[in-house]
N, C-alpha and C positions, 0 to 999 in steps of 0.2 A: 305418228311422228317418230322420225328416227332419231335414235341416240348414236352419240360417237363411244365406239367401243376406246375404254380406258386400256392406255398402252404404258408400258416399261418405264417409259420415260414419265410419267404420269404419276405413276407411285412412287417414285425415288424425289419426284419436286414435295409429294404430299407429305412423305415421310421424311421429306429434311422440314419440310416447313413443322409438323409436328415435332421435329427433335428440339428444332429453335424454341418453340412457344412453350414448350414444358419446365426448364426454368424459369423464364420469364414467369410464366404463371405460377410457381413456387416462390417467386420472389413477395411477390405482391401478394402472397398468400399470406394467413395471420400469423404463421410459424415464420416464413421467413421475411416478415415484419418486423416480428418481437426479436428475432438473431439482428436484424439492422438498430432497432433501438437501442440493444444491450451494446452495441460496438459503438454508436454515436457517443454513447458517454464517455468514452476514453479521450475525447476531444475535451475535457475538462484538466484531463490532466499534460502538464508537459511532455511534448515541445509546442504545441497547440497556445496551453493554458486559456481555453475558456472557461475558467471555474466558476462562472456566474452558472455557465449551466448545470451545472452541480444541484441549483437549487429547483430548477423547473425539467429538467431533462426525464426524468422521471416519469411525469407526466404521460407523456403515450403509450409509454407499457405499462403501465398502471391502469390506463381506459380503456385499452387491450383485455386485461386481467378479468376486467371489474364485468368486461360483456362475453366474457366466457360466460356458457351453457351450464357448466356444472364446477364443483370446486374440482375437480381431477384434472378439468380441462386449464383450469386458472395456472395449476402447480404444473402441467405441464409445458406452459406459453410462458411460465414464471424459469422453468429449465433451460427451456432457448433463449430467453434473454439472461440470462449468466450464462452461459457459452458462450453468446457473441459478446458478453463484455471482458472475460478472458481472452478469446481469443484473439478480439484487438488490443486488450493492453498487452498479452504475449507476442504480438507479432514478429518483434526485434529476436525474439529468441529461435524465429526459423531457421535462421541457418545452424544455428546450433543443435537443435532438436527434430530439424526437418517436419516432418508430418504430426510429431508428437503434440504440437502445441494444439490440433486438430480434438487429438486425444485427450490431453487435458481440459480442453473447454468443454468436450459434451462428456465427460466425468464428473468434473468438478461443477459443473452446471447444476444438476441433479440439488446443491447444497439450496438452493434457489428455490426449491417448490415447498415446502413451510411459507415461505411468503407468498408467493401465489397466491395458495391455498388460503392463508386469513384473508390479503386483500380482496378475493374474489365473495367470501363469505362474510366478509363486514363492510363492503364499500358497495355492494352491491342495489340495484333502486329497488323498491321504495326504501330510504333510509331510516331507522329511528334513532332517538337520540340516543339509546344505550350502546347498539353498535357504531354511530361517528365515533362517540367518545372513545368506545375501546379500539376502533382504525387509526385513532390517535397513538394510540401506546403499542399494541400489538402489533402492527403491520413494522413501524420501524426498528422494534425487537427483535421482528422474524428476520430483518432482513440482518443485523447485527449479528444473531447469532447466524447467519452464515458467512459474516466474515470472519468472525472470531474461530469459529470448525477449520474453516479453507487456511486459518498463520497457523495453523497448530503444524510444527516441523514436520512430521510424520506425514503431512498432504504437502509440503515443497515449501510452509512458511509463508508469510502474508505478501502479498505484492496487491497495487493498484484497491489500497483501503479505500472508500470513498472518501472518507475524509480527509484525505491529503491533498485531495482537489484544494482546498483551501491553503494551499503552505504561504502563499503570498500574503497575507493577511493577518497580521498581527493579531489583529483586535476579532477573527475568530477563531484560533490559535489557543485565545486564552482558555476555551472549554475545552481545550488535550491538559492544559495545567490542574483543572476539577475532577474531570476524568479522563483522561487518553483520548487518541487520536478515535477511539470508540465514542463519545462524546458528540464529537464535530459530525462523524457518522450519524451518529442519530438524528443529529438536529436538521442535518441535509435531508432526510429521509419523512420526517416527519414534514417539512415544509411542501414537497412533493404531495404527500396524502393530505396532507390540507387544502394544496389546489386543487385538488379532484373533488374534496367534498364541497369545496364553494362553488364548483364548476356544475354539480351536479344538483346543487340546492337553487341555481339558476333557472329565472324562465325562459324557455326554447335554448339555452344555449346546452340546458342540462339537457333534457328529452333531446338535443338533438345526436349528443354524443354518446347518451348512455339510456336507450329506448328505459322509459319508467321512469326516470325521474322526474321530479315534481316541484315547484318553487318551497322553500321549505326557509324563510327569512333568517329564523334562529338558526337554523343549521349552518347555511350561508356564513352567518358572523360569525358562528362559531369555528367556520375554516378561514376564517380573515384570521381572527384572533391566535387561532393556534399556528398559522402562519407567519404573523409579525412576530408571535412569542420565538418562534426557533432565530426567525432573521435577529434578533434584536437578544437573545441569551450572550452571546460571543460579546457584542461590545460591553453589555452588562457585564459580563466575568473580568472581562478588560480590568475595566471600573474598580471593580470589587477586591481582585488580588494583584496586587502589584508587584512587583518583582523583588526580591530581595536585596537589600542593600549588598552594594561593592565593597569587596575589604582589602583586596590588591587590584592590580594592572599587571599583566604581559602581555608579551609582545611574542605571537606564533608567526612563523612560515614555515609558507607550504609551496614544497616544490613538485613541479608538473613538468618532466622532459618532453610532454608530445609526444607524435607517434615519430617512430626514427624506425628505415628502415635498413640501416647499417648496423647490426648485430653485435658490433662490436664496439659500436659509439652508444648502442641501447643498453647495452651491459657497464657502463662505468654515466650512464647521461645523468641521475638523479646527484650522484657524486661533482661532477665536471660543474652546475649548473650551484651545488651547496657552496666549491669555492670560492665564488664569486663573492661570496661576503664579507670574504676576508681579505678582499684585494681591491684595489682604488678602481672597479667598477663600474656597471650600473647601479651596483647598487651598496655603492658604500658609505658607511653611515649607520647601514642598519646592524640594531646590536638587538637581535631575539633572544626569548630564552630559553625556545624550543625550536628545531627544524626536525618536519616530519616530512618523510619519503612517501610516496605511495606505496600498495599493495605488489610483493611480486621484482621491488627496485632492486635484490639483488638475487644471483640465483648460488649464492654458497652458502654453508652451515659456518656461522661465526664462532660456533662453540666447538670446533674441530681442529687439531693443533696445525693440523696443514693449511688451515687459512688465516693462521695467526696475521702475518702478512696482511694478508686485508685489513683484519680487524686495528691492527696498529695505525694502518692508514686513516680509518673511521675517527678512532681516538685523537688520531693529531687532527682531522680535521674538525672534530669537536672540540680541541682544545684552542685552533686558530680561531674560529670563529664565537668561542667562549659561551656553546649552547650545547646541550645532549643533543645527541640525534637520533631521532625514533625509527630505523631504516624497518624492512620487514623481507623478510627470505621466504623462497618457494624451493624448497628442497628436499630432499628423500632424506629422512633421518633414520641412520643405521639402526635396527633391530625395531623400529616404531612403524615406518611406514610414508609416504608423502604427507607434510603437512607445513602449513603457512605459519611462520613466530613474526609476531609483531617484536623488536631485540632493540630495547631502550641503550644507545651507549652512550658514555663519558668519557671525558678525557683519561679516565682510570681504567676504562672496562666496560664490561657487558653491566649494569645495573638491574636489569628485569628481561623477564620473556612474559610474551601471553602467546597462547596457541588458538586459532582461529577453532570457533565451536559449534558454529551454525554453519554447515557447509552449501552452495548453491545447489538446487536439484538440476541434477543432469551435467551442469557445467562441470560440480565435483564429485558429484554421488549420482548415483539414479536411485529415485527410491522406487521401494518393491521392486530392484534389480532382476530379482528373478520371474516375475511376470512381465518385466518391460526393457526386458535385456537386450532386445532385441534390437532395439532402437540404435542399439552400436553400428549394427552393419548398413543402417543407411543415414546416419549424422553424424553429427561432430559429439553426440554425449561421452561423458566421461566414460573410458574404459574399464576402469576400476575405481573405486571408493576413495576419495579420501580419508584420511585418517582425523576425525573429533577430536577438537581439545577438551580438558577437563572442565572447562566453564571458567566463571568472570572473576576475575580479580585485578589490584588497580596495578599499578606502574610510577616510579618516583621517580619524577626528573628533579636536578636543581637550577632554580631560575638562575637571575644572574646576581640577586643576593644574597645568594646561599639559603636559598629558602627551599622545603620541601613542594611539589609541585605536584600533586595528586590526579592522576590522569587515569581515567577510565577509556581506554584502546582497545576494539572494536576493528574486525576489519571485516570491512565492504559489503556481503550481504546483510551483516549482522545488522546495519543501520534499518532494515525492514520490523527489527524484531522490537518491539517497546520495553518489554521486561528487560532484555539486556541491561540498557543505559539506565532504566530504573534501579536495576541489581549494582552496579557500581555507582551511582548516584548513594545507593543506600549504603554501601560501603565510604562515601567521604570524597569523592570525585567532587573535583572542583572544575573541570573542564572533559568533555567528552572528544576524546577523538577516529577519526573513521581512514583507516587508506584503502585505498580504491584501487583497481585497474580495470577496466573493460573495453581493452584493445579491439575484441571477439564483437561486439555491438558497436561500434562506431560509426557513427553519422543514423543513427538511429535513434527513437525516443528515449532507447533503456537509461544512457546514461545522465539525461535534464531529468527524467521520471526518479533516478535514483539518488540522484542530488538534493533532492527536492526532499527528501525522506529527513535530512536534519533541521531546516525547521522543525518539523512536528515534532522531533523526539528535543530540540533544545524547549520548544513552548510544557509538552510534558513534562521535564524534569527541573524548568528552572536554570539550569547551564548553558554556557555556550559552547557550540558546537563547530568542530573545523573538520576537513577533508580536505584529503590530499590525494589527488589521483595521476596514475603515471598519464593517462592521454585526455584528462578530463572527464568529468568536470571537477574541480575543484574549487573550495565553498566555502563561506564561515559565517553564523549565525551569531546571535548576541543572544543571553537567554530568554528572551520574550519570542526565540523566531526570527527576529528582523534578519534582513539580508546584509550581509555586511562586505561580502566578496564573492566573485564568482568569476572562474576563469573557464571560458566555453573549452569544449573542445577541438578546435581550430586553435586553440593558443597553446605557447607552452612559455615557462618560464617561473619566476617565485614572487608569489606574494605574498605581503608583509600584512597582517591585521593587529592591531592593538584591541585587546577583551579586558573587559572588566570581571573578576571571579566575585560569585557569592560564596559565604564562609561557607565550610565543609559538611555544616551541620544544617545547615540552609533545608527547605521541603515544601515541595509542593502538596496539593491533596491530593492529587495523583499519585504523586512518592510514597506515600503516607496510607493511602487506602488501595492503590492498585487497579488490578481488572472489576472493582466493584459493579462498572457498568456493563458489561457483559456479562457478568453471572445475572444480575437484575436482570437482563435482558432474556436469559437463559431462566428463570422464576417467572418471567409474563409468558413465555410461548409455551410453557409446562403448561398453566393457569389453563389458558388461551388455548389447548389444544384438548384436556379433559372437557372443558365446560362441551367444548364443540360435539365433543364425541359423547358428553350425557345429552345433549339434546338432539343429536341424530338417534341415538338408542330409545329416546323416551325416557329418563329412568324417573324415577319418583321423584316428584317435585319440579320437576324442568318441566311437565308440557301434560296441560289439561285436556281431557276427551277420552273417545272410548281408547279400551284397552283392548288385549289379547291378539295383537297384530292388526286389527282391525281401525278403520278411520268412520269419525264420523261423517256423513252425508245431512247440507241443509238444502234443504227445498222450498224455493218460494224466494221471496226479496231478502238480497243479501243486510247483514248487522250491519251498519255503517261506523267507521271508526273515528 
C-alpha cells in the first residue's frame, strides 16, 4: 500500500495545530487549574461582591491539594493557587506595573505552600480522627499566616485579606471586633476544610472525588459541626459585644470633585465644591463640623510663606462655613523630599500635620528598588521613593461647640493596614479618617476593593469610619461596619453623614489584645510543622517498628484496623 509522502504544507498545519493544543492542555492541566481556582476567588471581593463564595470557593483547590501524590506536590499546587489569587486581585495595578504584577504573584505565591503542605498531609484519605481535628486548626492557620508574612510592609503590605470578602456584613464583621480582620479570615478558611472533610466522610460522593475515602459518619458530623461553628461564630460575636455607647453626634463631609480633565478646574475643584456650604446652594442648611478633601486636593506646601495666599483662602473658607478643613498636599518639601501631609486647618491656621507612613508599593516606592528597578523602563512605577512619615499620631479639630475632636487621619493605602487605626484608636481617636485618590485605577476594581477596607478596620476598632476620595469612592461607616454612605466613582459631589462617636477610651478586644490571632496562628504551624517532621524522621516515641533505616515487612493476612 502506498503512502502519501508528507509535504511542507503538512507540517506547518501539524505544527500550528500542536502550538494551539499545548496551552489548551496546560490549561486543563492541574497546575493550571489550581492558577484558575486561586483567581475565581477574587470574585468574592468587590466590584463582583460574591462573598458568599468566600465560604465554599475553597473547596476545589483544596480537593486538588488533598489528591496530590506527595506533600511537595500539595505545596506546590498550594503556590499556583496564590499566584493566581494575586494576580487577579492585582490586575487593576497593570497598567501601573506592567508585567510586574505577573512577578509578584508567582513570588509571593510561594507564602501559599505551608498550606499545601498540612492540607495535603492532614485532609488526605483514609482519615483519622486525630488528623480531621488538627485539618481543623492547622490548615486554616497555615493559611493565615500567610497572609499575615504577605501585610508585613517590607513584602508591599496587605491587600485582598480573605476576610474582607465579608465587609458587607455586619454581624460577621463582629469577629475583626474579637480579633481583626485575621479572625473573619480564619473562620472563612476553616469552613472550606470542613466541607472537604464532610465531603470526603461521604458515601461515593467522597471515594468519588478523593480516590480512598471511606463513609466515616462521625467524621461527616464532625465537618457539619465544625462548619456551622465558623458560619454561626460572627452572629454569635454580634450577640455578645455590642457597640459601645454614643456620647456626641457630628456631622462630617466628604467632598469628591470627580475626575476633571481641565487642570485648572482640578487644581481649585475640592475648594470650588466646599463653597457651596456656605452659599444658598444645594446644599444649604448644612452645618458640619469637619470637611475633609481627598488625598493629593491640593498640590502646594501651606507651610511656605509664598502660599500664605492660599492658606488665608482655606481659613476664610473654614471660617464661612464654621468647620476645620482637613485638605491634604502632594508636594516636594524643601530639604525632606516628596511627601503627602494630611494639614488640619481653621479659621486661625494650620492646627496639625500627619505625614503619610505606609507608602504604596510601586505607585510610591518600589520595594527592593534595587533588584526591581527595572520595572521603571517599562511601567508607570514610581521613579524614585517617596519620602515615610514618622508614624501615627492624632489631629484636633473643633466641632462646632467648641469641642475637641479627636481624629485619627490616615491617608489612602494606609486603610489596608489594621495596626494603623488600632495605634490611633489606642491613642483616643474618636473617629478614624482615610483620603483617598486613585485617579491612576479608575473604572477598575482597585478602588470598590479599596473602599471596602473601612468597614473592616471601623468593625476592628469600634469607630466610625469616613473617606474622602478625589474621584471616588467615597464612604462612611458607623462603628459596627454598617454602610452608611457611598459615592461610586461615576459621581462627584459632597456628602453629608451624621456619626455617632464612642467615648475616647472606648475598646474593643481587638484594641486591647491585638494581632493575638496570628501569632496563635503562627504557634499552631510551628507545632504543626515539628510534629510532621518527627514523624517523617522516626524519632523516638512518634513511630513504632523496626529501626536502623530499615521497615518492617508482614507476610500473610493483613492486621485489620
Amino acid at each position: 500500500m502506498s503512502r502519501r509522502a508528507t509535504g511542507p504544507a503538512d507540517n506547518k498545519r501539524v505544527g500550528l495545530r500542536s502550538a494551539l493544543v499545548k496551552p489548551v492542555r496546560w490549561i486543563w492541566s492541574v497546575r493550571g487549574l489550581m492558577l484558575l481556582c486561586g483567581a475565581l476567588l477574587v470574585l468574592a471581593f468587590p466590584d463582583v461582591n460574591f462573598e458568599y463564595l468566600a465560604w465554599f470557593g475553597l473547596v476545589p483547590g483544596l480537593v486538588l491539594i488533598v489528591r496530590s501524590p506527595t506533600a511537595r506536590e500539595g505545596g506546590v499546587r498550594a503556590w499556583w493557587l496564590g499566584a493566581g489569587y494575586l494576580i487577579a486581585a492585582l490586575y487593576w495595578m497593570a497598567p501601573e506595573i506592567g508585567p510586574g504584577v505577573l512577578l509578584v504573584g508567582a513570588v509571593f505565591g510561594v507564602l501559599w505552600v505551608p498550606f499545601g503542605v498540612a492540607a495535603q498531609k492532614l485532609l488526605r484519605p483514609p482519615l483519622s480522627w486525630p488528623r480531621a481535628l488538627a485539618a481543623l486548626v492547622v490548615v486554616p492557620s497555615c493559611w493565615l499566616l500567610t497572609e499575615w508574612l504577605r501585610s508585613w510592609q517590607g513584602f508591599g503590605g496587605p491587600w485582598a485579606v480573605f476576610g474582607v470578602t465579608q465587609w458587607q456584613h455586619p454581624a460577621i464583621l463582629a469577629l475583626a471586633s474579637v480579633g481583626g480582620v485575621w479572625l473573619v479570615t480564619f473562620a472563612l478558611v476553616l469552613a472550606n476544610v470542613a466541607i472537604v472533610l464532610a465531603l470526603e466522610s461521604l458515601p461515593r460522593v467522597g471515594a468519588g472525588i478523593l480516590p480512598g475515602a471511606s463513609w466515616r459518619s462521625g467524621l461527616a458530623a464532625l465537618g457539619v459541626a465544625a462548619g456551622l461553628a465558623s458560619v454561626g461564630a460572627g452572629p454569635l460575636a454580634f450577640a455578645l459585644t455590642p457597640p459601645s455607647p454614643s456620647v456626641r453626634q457630628v456631622t462630617i463631609a466628604l467632598v469628591q470633585p470627580g475626575v476633571i480633565s481641565n487642570a485648572s478646574l482640578a487644581a481649585h475643584a475640592s475648594q470650588t465644591l466646599t463653597a457651596d456650604l456656605s452659599r444658598n446652594g444645594t446644599l444649604a442648611g448644612v452645618r458640619p463640623d469637619l470637611i475633609v478633601w481627598g488625598e493629593s486636593s491640593i498640590g502646594v506646601d501651606l507651610t511656605l510663606p509664598k502660599n500664605a495666599a492660599t492658606l488665608r483662602q482655606f481659613e476664610a473658607l473654614s471660617a464661612a462655613d464654621g468647620a476645620d478643613l482637613l485638605v491634604n498636599q502632594d508636594t516636594t518639601v524643601p530639604g525632606k523630599g516628596h511627601e503627602k501631609w494630611s494639614v488640619l486647618v481653621s479659621p486661625t491656621g494650620i492646627e496639625g500635620i500627619y505625614v503619610k507612613t505606609r507608602l504604596v508599593p510601586f505607585g510610591e516606592y518600589i520595594p527592593f528598588r534595587q533588584q526591581l528597578g527595572w520595572l521603571t523602563r517599562i511601567s508607570k512605577a514610581a521613579s524614585s521613593n517617596m519620602v515615610a512619615g514618622p508614624g501615627a499620631h492624632l489631629l484636633y479639630a473643633t466641632d462646632r461647640q467648641g469641642r475637641p475632636l479627636p481624629l485619627g487621619v490616615l491617608i489612602c493605602f494606609e486603610s489596608a493596614f489594621p495596626d494603623m487605626a488600632r495605634v490611633d484608636t489606642d491613642k483616643g481617636a474618636q473617629l478614624i479618617v482615610y483620603q483617598s485618590a486613585t485617579p491612576t485605577f479608575q473604572g477598575t476594581w482597585g478602588p470598590d476593593q479599596h473602599a471596602s477596607l473601612g468597614a473592616v478596620r471601623a468593625a476592628e476598632t469600634g469607630r466610625p469610619v469616613v473617606q474622602a476620595a478625589l474621584t471616588g469612592d467615597t464612604v462612611a461607616y458607623d462603628a459596627r461596619g454598617r454602610l452608611l454612605a457611598w459615592m461610586d466613582q461615576d459621581d462627584h459631589g459632597v456628602v453629608t453623614v451624621r456619626l455617632g462617636l464612642p467615648a475616647a477610651s472606648a475598646r474593643t478586644i481587638y484594641d486591647r489584645l491585638g494581632d493575638y490571632v496570628p501569632w496563635v496562628a503562627v504557634g499552631i504551624a510551628v507545632v504543626a510543622a515539628l510534629v510532621m517532621f518527627a514523624n517523617s524522621r522516626g524519632l523516638p516515641g512518634r513511630r513504632a517498628g523496626a529501626g536502623g533505616g530499615h521497615e518492617a515487612q508482614y507476610v500473610g493476612q493483613s492486621v485489620p484496623r
